[in-house]
N, C-alpha and C positions, 0 to 999 in steps of 0.2 A: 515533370521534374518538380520537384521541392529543395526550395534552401532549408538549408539546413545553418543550426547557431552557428559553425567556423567558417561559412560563408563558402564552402560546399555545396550541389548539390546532389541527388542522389536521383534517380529514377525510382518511380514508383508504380506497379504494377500490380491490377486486383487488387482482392481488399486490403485494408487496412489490420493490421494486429488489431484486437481488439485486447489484449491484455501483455503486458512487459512485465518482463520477469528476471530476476537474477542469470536463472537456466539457460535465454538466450545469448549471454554474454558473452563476447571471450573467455572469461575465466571459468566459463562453463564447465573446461575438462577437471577445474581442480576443486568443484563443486560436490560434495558428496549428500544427496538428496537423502540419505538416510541419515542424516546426523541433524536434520530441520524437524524443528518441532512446532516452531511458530511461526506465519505469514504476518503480514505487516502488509493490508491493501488499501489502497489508498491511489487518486488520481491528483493529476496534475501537477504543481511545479514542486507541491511536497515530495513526490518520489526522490527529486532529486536530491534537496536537502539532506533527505534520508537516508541515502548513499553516499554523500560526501562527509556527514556526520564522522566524527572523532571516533564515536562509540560501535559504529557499523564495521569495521574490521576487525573488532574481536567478537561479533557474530556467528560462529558459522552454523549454529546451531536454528537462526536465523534468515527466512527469505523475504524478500523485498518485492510487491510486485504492484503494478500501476494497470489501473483498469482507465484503458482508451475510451471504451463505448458504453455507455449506461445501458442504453434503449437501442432498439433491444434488448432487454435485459439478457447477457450472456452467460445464460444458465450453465453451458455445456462446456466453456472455457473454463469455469470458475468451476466447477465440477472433476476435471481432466487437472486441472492444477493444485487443486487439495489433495487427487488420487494421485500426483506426481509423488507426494512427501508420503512415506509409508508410516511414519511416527508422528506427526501434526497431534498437534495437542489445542493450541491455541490460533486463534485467526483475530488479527486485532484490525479494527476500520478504524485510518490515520487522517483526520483531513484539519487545517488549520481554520477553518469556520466553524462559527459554534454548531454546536448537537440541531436545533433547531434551523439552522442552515445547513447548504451546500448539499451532500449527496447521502449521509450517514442515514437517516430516515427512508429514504427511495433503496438503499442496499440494505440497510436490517433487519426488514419485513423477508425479502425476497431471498436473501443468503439463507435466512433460518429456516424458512419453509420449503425453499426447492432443492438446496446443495451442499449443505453442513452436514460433514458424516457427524454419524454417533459419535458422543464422546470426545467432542473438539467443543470448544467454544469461544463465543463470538462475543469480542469487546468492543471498546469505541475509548479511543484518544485523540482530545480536541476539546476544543474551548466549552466551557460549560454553557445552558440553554441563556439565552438573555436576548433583548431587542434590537441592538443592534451589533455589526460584527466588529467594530473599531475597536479598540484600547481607549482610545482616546489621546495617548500619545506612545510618539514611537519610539522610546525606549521600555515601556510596558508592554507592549505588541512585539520588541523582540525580547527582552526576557520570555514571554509568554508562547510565544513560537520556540524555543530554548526548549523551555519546560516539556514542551511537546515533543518534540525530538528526541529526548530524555527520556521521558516514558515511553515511545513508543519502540527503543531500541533499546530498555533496560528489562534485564528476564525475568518471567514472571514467578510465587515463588511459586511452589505446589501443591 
């Protein structure tokens, strides 16, 4: 069993997702996977942000997905879920650590070489490279998370 945040729990059988996706949602049925052109991947508690965000429901053009598992790297998930969208244009990697932090570096190498169709391309939205990940204070850290939210949910042009 796993708790779960409302204090819930849920049984848990076999593996884990290793990738969360708009598609698995309830609103799955009012999802229309041909009208996405752009993914937004990214893990951890950004998914969420990025879902509750102002700017994420006028979307639809738009999907949101959170990768669980790095390592092994899930070549065949991330693969199966670009070929879900038939018009993907763009694939943006969202993470709230700088560029030389956190996951963007270990997925940029590996997306471009094993699983980026033709003709899509791969961005990165997150704090620029620098030594350490702080702000230094916290209302620069949330402007700056803002800002990230912002771009990673505003369209790109073409």
């Amino acid at each position: 069993f796993r708790q779960r945040r409302d204090g819930s729990t849920e049984y848990v059988e076999g593996e884990a997702e290793r990738i969360e996706y708009d598609g698995r949602t309830e609103k799955a049925r009012l999802f229309n996977r041909a009208k996405v052109t752009s993914v937004v991947l990214c893990t951890g508690k950004i998914y969420h942000e990025l879902q509750a965000h102002a700017l994420r429901a006028a979307r639809t053009d738009l999907a949101v997905a959170r990768v669980e598992m790095m390592y092994p790297f899930p070549r065949q998930e991330i693969e199966d879920l670009f070929a879900s969208y038939p018009n993907l244009t763009t694939v943006l990697w969202t993470q709230e650590e700088p560029a030389n932090m956190g996951a963007w570096e270990f997925m940029d190498t590996r997306i471009r070489t094993t699983c980026l169709p033709e003709n899509v391309t791969l961005g990165y939205v997150g704090r620029e490279r620098r030594a350490s990940p702080s702000e230094g204070y916290p209302q620069a850290h949330q402007a700056e998370q803002e800002r990230i939210l912002v771009d990673a949910l505003t369209p790109r042009k073409a």
